[in-house]
C-alpha positions, -999 to +999 in steps of 0.1 A: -525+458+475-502+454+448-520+461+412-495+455+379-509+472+345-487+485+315-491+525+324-506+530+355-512+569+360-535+571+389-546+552+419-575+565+444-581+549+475-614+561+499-628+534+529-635+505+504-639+522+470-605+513+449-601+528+416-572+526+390-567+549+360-545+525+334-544+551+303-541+523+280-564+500+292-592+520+310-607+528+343-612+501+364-630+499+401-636+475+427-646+472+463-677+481+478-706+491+452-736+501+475-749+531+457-731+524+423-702+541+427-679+518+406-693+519+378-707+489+364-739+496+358-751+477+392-760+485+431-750+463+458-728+439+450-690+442+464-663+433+439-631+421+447-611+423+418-604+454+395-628+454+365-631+479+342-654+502+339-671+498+301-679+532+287-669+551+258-652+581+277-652+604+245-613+606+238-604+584+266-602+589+309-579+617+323-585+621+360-605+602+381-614+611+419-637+598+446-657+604+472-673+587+504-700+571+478-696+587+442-671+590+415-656+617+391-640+613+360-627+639+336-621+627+301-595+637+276-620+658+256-619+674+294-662+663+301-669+656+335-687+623+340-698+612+376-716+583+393-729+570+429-747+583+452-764+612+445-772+626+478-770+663+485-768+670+449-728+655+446-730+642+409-738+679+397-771+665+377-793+690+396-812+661+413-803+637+439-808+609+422-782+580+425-763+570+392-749+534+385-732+544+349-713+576+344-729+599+333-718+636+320-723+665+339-740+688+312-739+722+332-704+718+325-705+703+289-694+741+272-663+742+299-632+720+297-626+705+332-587+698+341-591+690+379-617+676+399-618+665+438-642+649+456-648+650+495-671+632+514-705+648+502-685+677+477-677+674+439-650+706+427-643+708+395-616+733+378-618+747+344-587+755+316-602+792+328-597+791+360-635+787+372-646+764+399-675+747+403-693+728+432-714+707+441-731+686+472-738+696+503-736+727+518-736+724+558-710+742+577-696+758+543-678+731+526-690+747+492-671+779+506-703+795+494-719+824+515-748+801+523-750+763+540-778+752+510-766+721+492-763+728+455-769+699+433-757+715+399 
């Protein structure tokens, strides 16, 4: 794959999920959409070349990460927006309801997020003050939490 924007700053690759983080120009996704996880507002359909990902991201994207079927992307105002599936809790909206349009994770909207992962079924995020945060699920302690309950916020 060979992709050719102005800045390019980030590039995530997971199974068939492809995302690019050009600073000037956006976030743009493709590949496969089956839960919603690029983005675009839509479920099911595969896309095959990178198209960006129209939302107002409040000061503009910073990081972006990805999981199995979901996304994470910290803005510059340092919000925490996710999208996909929400199985187990992963977006962090205290449901487990699937997302097709970023949406901001408001248990997090009085804390400035600077680093966020994603694993499989597991959302981190990492404050300016050190805090961290998880979510998804919680078998065989991937939350690194004393119990195997899946937290969904």
């Amino acid at each position: 794959m060979v992709v050719i924007m102005s800045v390019l700053l980030q590039v995530c690759v997971v199974h068939s999920i492809h995302h690019n983080n050009d600073i000037d120009n956006g976030l743009y996704t493709w590949g496969d959409n089956s839960y919603g996880q690029l983005g675009h507002g839509v479920v099911g359909q595969t896309v095959t070349t990178p198209t960006l990902v129209n939302f107002d991201w409040d000061a503009g994207a910073f990081d972006v990460a990805v999981g199995w079927n979901h996304t994470a992307v910290i803005s510059c105002s340092g919000r925490l927006y996710t999208f996909g599936c929400g199985k187990y809790g992963v977006l962090g909206h205290g449901n487990e309801n699937n997302r097709t349009d970023p949406a901001v994770v408001k248990v997090l909207m009085n804390h400035r997020v600077c680093q966020v992962t994603c694993g499989g079924n597991v959302t981190t995020a990492l404050t300016d003050a050190g805090a961290v945060y998880v979510c998804g699920e919680g078998a065989y302690g991937q939350l690194g939490l004393v119990s195997d309950v899946n937290e969904l916020s």
